[in-house]
PDB file of N, CA, C, O and CB in Angstrom:
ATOM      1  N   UNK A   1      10.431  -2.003   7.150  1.00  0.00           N
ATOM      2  CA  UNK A   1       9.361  -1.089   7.475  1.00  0.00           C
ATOM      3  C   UNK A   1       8.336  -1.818   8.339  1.00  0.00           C
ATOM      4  O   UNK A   1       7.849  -2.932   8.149  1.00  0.00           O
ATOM      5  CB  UNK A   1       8.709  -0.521   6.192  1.00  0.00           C
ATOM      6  N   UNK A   2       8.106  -0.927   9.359  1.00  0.00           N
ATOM      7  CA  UNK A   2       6.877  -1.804   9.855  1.00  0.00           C
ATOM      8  C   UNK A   2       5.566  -1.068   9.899  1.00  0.00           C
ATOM      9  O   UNK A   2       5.365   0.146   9.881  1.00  0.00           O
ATOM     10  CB  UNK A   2       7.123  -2.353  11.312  1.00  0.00           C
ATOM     11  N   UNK A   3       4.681  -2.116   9.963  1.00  0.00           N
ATOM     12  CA  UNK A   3       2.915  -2.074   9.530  1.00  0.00           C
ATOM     13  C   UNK A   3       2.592  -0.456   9.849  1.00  0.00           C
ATOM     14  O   UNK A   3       2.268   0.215   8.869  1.00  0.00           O
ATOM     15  CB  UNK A   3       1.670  -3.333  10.768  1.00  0.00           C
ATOM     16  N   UNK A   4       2.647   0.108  10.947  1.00  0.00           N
ATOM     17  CA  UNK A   4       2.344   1.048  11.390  1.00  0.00           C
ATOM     18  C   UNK A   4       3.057   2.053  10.519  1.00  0.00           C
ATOM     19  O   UNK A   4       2.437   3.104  10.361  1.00  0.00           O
ATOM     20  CB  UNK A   4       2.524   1.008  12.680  1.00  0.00           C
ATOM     21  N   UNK A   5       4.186   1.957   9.942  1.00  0.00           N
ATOM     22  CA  UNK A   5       4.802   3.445   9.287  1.00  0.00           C
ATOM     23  C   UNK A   5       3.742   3.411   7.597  1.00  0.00           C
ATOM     24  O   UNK A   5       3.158   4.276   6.943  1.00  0.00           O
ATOM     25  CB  UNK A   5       7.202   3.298   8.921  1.00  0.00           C
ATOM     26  N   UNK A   6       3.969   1.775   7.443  1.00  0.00           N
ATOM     27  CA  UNK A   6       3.518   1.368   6.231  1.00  0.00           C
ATOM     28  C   UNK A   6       1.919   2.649   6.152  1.00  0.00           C
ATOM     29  O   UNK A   6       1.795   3.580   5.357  1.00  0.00           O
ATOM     30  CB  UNK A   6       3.202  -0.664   6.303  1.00  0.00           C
ATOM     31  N   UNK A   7       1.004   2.260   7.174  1.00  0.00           N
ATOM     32  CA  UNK A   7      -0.459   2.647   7.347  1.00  0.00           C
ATOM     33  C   UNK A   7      -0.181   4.362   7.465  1.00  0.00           C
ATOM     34  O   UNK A   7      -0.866   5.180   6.851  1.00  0.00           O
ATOM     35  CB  UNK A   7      -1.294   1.811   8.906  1.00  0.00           C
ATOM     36  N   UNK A   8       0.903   4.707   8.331  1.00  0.00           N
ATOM     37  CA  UNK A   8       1.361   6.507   7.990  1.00  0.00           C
ATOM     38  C   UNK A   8       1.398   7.103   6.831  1.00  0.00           C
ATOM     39  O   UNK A   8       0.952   8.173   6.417  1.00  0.00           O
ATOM     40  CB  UNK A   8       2.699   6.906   8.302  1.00  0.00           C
ATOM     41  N   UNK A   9       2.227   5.917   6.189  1.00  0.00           N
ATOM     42  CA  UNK A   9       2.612   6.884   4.988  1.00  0.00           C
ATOM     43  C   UNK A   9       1.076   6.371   3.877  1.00  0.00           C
ATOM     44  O   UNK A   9       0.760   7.176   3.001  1.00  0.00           O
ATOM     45  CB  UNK A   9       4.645   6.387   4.156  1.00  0.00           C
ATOM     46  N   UNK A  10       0.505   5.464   3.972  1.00  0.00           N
ATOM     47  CA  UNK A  10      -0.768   5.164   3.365  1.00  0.00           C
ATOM     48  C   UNK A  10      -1.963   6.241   3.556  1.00  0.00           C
ATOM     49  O   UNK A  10      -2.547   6.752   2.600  1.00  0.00           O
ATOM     50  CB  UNK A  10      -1.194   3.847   3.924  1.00  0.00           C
ATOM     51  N   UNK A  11      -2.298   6.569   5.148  1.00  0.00           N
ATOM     52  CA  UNK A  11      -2.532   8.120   5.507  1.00  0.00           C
ATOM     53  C   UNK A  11      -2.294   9.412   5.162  1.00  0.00           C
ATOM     54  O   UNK A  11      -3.083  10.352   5.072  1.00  0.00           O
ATOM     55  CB  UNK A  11      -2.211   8.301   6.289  1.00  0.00           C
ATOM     56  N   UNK A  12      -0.879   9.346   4.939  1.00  0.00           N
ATOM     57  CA  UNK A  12      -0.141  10.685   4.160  1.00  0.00           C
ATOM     58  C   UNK A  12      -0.515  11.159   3.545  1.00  0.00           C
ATOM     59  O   UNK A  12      -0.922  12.321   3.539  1.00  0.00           O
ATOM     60  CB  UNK A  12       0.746  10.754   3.555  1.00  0.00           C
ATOM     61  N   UNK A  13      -0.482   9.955   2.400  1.00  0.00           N
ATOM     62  CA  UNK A  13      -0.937  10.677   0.646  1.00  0.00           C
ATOM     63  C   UNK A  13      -2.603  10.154   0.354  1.00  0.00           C
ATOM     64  O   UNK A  13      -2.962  10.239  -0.820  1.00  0.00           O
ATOM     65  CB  UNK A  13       0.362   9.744  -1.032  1.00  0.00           C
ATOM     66  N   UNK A  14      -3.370   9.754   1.111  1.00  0.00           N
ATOM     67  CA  UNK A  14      -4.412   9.148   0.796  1.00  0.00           C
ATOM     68  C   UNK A  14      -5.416   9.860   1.818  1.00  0.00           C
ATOM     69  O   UNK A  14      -6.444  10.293   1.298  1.00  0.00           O
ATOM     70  CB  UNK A  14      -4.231   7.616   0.852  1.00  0.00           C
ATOM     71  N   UNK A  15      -5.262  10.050   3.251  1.00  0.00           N
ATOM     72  CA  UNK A  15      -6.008  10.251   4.015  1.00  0.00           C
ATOM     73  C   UNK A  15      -6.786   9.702   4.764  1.00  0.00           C
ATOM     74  O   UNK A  15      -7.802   9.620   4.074  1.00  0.00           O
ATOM     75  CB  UNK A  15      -6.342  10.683   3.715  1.00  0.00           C
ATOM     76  N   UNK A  16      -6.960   9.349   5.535  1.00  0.00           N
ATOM     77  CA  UNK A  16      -6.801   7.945   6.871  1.00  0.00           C
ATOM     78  C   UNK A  16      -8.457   7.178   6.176  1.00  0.00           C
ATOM     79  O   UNK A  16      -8.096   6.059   5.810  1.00  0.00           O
ATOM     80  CB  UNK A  16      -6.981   8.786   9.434  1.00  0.00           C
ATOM     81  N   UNK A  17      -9.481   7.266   5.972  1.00  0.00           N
ATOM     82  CA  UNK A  17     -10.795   6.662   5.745  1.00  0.00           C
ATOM     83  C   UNK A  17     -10.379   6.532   3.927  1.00  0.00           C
ATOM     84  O   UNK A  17     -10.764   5.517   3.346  1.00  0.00           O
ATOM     85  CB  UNK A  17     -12.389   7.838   6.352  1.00  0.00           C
ATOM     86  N   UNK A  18      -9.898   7.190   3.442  1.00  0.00           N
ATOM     87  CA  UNK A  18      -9.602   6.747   1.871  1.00  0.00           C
ATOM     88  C   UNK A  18      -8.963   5.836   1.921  1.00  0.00           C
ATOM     89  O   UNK A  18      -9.309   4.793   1.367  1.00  0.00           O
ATOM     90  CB  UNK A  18      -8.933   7.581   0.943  1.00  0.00           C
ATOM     91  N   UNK A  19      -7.588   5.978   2.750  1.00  0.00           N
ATOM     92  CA  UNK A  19      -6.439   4.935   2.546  1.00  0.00           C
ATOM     93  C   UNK A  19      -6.679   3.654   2.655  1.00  0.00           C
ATOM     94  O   UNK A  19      -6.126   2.826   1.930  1.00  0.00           O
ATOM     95  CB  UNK A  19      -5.438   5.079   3.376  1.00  0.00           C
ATOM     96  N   UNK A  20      -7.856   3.239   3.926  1.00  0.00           N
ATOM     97  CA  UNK A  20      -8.038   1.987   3.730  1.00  0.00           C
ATOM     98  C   UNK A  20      -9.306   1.328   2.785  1.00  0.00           C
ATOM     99  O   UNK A  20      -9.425   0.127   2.545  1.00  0.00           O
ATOM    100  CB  UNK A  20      -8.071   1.588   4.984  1.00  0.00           C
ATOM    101  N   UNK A  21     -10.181   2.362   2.330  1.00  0.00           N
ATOM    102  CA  UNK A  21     -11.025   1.423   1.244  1.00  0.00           C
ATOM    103  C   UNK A  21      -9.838   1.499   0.375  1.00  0.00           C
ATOM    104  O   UNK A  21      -9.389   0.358   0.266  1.00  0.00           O
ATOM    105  CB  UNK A  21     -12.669   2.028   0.485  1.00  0.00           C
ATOM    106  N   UNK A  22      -9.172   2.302  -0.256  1.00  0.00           N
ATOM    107  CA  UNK A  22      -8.307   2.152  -0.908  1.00  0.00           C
ATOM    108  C   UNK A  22      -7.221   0.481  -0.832  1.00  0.00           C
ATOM    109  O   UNK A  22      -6.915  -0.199  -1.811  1.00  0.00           O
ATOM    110  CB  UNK A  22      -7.762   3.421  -0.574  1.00  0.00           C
ATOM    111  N   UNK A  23      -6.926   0.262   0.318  1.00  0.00           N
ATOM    112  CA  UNK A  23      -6.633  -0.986   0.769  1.00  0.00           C
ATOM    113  C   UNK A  23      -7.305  -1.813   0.679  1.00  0.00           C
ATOM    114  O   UNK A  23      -6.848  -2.855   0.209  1.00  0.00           O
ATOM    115  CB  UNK A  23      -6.384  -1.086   1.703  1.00  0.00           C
ATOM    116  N   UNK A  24      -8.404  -1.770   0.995  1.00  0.00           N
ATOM    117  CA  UNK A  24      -9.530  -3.145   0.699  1.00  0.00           C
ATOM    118  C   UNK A  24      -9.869  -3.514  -0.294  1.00  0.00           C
ATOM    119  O   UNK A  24     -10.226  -4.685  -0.423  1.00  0.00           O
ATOM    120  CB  UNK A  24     -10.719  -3.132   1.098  1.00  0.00           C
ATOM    121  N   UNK A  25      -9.873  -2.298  -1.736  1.00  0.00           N
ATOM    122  CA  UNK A  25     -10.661  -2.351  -3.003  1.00  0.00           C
ATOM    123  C   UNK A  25      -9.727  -2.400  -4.126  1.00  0.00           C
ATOM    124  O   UNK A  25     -10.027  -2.991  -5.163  1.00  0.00           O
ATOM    125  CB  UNK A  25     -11.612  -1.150  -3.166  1.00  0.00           C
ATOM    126  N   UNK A  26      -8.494  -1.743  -3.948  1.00  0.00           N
ATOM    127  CA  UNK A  26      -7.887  -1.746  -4.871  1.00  0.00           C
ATOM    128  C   UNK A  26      -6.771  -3.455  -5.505  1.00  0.00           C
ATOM    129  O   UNK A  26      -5.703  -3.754  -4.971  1.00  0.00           O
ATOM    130  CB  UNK A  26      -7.228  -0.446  -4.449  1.00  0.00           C
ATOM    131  N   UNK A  27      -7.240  -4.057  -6.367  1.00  0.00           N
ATOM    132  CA  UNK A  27      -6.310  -5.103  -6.971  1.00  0.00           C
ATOM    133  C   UNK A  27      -5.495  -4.460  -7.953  1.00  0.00           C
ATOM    134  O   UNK A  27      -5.790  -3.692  -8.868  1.00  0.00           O
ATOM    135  CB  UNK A  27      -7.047  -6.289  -7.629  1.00  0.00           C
ATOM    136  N   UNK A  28      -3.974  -5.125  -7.415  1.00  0.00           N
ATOM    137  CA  UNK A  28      -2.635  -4.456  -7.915  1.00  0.00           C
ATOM    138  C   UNK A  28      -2.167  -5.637  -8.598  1.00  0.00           C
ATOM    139  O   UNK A  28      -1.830  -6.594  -7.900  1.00  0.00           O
ATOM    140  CB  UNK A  28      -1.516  -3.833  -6.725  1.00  0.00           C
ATOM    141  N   UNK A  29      -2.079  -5.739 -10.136  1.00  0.00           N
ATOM    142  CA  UNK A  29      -1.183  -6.530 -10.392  1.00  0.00           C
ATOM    143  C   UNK A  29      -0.072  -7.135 -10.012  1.00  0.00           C
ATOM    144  O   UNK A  29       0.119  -8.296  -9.648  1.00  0.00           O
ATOM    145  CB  UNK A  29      -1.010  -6.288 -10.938  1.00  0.00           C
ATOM    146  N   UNK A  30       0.751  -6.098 -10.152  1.00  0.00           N
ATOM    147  CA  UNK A  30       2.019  -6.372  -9.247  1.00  0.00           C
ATOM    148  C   UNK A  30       2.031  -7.273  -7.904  1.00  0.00           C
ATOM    149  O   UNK A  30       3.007  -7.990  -7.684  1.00  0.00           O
ATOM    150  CB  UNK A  30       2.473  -5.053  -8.794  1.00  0.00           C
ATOM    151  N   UNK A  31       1.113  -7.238  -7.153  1.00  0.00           N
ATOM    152  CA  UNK A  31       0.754  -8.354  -6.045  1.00  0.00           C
ATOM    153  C   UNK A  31      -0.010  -9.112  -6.147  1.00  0.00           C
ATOM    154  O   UNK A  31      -0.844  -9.307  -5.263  1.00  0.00           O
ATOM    155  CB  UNK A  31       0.406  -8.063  -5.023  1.00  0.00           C
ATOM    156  N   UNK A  32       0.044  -9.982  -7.591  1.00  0.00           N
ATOM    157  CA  UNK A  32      -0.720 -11.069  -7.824  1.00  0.00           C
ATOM    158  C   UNK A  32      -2.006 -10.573  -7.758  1.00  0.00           C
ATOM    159  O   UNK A  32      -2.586 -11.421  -7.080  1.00  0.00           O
ATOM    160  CB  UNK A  32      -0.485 -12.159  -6.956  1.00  0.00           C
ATOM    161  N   UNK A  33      -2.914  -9.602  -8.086  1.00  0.00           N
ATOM    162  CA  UNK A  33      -3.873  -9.115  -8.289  1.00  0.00           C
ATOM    163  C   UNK A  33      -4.406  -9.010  -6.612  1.00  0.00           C
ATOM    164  O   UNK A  33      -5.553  -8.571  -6.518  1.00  0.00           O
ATOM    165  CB  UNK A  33      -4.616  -9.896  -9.404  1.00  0.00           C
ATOM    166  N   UNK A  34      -3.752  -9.340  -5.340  1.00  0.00           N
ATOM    167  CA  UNK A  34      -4.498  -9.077  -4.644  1.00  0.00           C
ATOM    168  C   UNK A  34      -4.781  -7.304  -4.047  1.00  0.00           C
ATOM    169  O   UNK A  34      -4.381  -6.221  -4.473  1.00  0.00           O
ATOM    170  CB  UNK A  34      -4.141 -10.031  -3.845  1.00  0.00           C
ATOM    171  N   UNK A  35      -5.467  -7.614  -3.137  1.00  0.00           N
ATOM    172  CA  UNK A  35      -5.309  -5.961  -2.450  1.00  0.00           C
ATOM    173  C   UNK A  35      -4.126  -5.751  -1.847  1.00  0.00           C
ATOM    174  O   UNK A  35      -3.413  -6.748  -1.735  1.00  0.00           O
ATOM    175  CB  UNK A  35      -6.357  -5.553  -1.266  1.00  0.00           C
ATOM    176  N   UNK A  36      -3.576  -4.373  -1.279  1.00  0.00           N
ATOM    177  CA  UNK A  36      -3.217  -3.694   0.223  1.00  0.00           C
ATOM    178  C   UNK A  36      -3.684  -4.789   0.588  1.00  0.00           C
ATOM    179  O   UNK A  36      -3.118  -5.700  -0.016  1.00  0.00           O
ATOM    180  CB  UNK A  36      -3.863  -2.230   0.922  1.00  0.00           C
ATOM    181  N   UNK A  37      -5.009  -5.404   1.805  1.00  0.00           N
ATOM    182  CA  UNK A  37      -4.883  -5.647   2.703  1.00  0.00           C
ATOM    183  C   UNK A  37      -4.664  -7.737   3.114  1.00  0.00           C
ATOM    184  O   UNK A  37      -4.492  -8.441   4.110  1.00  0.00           O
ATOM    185  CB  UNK A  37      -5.966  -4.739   3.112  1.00  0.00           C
ATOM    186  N   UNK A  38      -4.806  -7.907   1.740  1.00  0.00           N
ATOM    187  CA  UNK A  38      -4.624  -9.340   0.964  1.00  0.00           C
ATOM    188  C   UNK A  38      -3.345  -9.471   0.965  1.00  0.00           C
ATOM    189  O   UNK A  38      -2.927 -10.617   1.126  1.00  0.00           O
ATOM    190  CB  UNK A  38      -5.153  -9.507  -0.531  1.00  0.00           C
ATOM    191  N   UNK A  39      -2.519  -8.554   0.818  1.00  0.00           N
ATOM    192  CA  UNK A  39      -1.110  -9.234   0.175  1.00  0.00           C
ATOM    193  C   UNK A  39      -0.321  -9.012   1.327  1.00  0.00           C
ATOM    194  O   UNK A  39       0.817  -9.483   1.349  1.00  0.00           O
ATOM    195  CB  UNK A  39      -0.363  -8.497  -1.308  1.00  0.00           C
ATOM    196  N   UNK A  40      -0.846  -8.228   2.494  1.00  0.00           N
ATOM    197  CA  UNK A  40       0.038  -8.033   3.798  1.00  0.00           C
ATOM    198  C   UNK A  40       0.094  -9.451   4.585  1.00  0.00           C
ATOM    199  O   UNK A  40       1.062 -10.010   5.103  1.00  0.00           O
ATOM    200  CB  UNK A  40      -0.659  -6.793   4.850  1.00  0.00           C
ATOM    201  N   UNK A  41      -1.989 -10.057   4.458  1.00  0.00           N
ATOM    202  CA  UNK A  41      -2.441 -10.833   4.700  1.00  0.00           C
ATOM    203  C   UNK A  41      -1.721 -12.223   4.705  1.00  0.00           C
ATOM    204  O   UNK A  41      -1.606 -13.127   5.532  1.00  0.00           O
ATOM    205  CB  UNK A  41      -3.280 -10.626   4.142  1.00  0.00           C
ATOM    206  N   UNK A  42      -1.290 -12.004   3.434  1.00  0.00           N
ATOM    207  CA  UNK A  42      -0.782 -13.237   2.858  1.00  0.00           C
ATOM    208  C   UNK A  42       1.007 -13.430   2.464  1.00  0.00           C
ATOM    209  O   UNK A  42       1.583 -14.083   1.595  1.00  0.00           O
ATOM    210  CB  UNK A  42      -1.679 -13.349   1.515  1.00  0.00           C
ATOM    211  N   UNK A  43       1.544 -12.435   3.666  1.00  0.00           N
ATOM    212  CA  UNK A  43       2.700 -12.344   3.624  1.00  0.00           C
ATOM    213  C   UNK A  43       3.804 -11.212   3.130  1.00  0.00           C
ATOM    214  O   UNK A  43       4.899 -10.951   3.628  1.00  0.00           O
ATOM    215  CB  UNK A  43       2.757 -13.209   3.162  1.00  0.00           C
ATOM    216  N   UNK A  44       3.204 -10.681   2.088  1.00  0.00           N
ATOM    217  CA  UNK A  44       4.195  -9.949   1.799  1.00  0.00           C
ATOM    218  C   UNK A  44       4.844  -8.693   2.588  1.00  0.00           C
ATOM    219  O   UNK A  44       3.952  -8.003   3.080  1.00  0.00           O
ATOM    220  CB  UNK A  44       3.859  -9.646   0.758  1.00  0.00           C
ATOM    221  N   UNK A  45       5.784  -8.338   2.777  1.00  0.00           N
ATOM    222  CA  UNK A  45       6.197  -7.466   3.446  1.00  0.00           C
ATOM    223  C   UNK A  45       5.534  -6.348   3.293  1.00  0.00           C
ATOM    224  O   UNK A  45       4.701  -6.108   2.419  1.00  0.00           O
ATOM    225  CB  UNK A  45       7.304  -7.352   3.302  1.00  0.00           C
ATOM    226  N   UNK A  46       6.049  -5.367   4.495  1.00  0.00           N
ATOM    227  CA  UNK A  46       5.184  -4.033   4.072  1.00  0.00           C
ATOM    228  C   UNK A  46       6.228  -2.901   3.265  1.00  0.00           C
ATOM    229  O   UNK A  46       5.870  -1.843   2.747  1.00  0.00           O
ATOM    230  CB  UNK A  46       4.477  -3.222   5.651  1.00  0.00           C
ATOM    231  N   UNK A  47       7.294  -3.331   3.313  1.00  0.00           N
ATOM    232  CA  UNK A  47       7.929  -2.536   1.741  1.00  0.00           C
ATOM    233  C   UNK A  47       7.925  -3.119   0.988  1.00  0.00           C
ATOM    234  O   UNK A  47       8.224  -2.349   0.075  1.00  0.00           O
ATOM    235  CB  UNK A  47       9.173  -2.052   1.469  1.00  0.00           C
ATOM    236  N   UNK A  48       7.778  -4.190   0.513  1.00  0.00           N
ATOM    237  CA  UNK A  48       7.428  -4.889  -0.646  1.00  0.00           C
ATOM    238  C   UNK A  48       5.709  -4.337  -1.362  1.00  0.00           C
ATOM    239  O   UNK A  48       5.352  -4.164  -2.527  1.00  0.00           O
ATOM    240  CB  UNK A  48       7.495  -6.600  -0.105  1.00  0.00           C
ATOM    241  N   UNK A  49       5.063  -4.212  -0.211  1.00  0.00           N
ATOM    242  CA  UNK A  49       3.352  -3.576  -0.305  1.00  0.00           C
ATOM    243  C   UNK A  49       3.962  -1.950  -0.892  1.00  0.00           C
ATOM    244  O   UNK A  49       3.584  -1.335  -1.889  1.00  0.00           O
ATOM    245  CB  UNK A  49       2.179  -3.476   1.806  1.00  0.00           C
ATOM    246  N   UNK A  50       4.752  -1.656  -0.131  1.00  0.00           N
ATOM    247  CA  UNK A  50       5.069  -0.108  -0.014  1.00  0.00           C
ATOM    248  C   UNK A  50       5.410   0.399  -1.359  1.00  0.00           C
ATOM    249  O   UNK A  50       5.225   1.578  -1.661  1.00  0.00           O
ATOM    250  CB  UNK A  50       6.313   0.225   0.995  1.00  0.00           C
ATOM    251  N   UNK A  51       5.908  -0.480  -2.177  1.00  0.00           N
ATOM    252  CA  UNK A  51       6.633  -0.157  -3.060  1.00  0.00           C
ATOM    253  C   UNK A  51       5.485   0.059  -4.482  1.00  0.00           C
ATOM    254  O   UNK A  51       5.340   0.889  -5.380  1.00  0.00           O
ATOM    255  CB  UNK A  51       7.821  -1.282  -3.101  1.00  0.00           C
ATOM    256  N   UNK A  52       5.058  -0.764  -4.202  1.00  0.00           N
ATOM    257  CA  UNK A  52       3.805  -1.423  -5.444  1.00  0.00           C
ATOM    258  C   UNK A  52       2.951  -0.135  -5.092  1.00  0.00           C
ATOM    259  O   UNK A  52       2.645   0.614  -6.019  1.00  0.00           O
ATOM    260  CB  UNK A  52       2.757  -3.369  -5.072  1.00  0.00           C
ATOM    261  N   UNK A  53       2.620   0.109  -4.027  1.00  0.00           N
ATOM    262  CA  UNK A  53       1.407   1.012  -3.866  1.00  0.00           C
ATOM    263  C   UNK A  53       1.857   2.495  -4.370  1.00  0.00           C
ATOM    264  O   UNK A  53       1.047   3.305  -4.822  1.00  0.00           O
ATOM    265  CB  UNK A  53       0.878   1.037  -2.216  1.00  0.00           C
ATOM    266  N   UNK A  54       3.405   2.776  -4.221  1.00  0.00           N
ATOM    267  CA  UNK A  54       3.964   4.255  -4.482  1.00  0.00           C
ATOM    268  C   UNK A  54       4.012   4.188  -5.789  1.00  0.00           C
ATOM    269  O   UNK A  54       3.628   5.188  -6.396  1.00  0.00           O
ATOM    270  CB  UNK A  54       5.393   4.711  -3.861  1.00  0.00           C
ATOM    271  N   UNK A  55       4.469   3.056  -6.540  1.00  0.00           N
ATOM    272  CA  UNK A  55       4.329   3.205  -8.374  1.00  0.00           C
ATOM    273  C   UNK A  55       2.786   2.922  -8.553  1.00  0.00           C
ATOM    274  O   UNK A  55       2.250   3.610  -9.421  1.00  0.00           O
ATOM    275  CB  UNK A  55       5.400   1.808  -9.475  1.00  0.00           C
ATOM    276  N   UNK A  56       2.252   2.327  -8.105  1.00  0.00           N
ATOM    277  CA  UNK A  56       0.587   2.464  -8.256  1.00  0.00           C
ATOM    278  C   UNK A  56      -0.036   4.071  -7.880  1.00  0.00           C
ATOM    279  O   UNK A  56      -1.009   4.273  -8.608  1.00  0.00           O
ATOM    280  CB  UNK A  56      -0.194   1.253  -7.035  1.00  0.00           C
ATOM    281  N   UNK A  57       0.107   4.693  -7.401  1.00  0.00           N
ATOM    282  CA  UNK A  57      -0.046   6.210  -7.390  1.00  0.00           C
ATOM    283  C   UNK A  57       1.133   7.551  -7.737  1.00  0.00           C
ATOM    284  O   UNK A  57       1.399   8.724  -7.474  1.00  0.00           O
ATOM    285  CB  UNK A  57      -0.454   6.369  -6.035  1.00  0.00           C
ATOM    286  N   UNK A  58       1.528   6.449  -8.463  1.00  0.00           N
ATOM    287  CA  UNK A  58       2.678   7.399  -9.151  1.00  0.00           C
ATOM    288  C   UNK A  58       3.533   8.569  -8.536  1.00  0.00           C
ATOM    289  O   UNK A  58       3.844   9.575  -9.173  1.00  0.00           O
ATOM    290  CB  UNK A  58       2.058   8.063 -10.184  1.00  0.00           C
ATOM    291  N   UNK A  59       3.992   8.247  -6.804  1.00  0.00           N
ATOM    292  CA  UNK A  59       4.362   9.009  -5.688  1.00  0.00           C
ATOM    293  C   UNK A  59       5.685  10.002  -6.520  1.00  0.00           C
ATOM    294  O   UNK A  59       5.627  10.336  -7.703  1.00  0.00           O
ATOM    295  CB  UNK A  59       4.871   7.865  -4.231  1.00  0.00           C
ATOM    296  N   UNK A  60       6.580  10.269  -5.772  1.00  0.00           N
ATOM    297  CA  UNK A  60       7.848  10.651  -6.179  1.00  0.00           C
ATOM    298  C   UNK A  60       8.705   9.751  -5.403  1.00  0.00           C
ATOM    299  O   UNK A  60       8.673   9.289  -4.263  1.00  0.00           O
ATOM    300  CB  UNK A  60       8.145  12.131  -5.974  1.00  0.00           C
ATOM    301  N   UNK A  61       9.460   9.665  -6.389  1.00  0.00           N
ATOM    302  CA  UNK A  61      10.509   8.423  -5.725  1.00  0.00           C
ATOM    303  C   UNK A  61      11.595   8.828  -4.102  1.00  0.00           C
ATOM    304  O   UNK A  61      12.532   8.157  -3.671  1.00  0.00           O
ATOM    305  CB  UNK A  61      11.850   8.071  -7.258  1.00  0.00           C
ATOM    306  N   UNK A  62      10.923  10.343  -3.429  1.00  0.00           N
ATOM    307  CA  UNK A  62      11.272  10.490  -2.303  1.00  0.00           C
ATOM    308  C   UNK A  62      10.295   9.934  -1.511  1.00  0.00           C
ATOM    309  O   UNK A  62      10.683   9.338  -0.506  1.00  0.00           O
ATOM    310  CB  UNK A  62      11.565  11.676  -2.062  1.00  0.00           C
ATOM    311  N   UNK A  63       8.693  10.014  -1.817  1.00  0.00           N
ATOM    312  CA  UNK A  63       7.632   9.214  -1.086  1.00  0.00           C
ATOM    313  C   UNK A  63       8.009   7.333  -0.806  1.00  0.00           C
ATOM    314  O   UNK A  63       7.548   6.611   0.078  1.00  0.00           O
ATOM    315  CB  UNK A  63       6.155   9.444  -2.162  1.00  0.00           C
ATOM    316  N   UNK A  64       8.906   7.003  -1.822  1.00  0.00           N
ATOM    317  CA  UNK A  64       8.929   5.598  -1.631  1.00  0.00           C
ATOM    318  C   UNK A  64      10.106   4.826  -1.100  1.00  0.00           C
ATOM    319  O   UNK A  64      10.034   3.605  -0.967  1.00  0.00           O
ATOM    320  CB  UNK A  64       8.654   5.093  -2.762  1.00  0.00           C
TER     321      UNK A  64
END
């Protein structure tokens, strides 16, 4: 996946000015407590991000 679909589908279900405080504020266990924009930061893929964030808002497993 790349960054840009990642930030679409973050838009999708969130709505483009939510999605990213949502990114900035939210610490996810699952990614070592960092944020969205920490754990992209710091390497992790963006389906690896993608994944954590769709069971973190409890998507449907067609969203993820």
């Amino acid at each position: 996946m790349k960054e840009s679909e990642f930030w679409e589908r973050m838009d999708a279900h969130l709505g483009r000015a939510y999605a990213r405080t949502w990114a900035s504020q939210q610490h996810l266990t699952r990614l070592d407590g960092l944020t969205v924009e920490g754990a992209l930061a710091a390497g992790y893929s963006c389906k690896q991000v993608w994944r954590v964030v769709a069971a973190a808002l409890d998507l449907a497993p067609s969203d993820s």
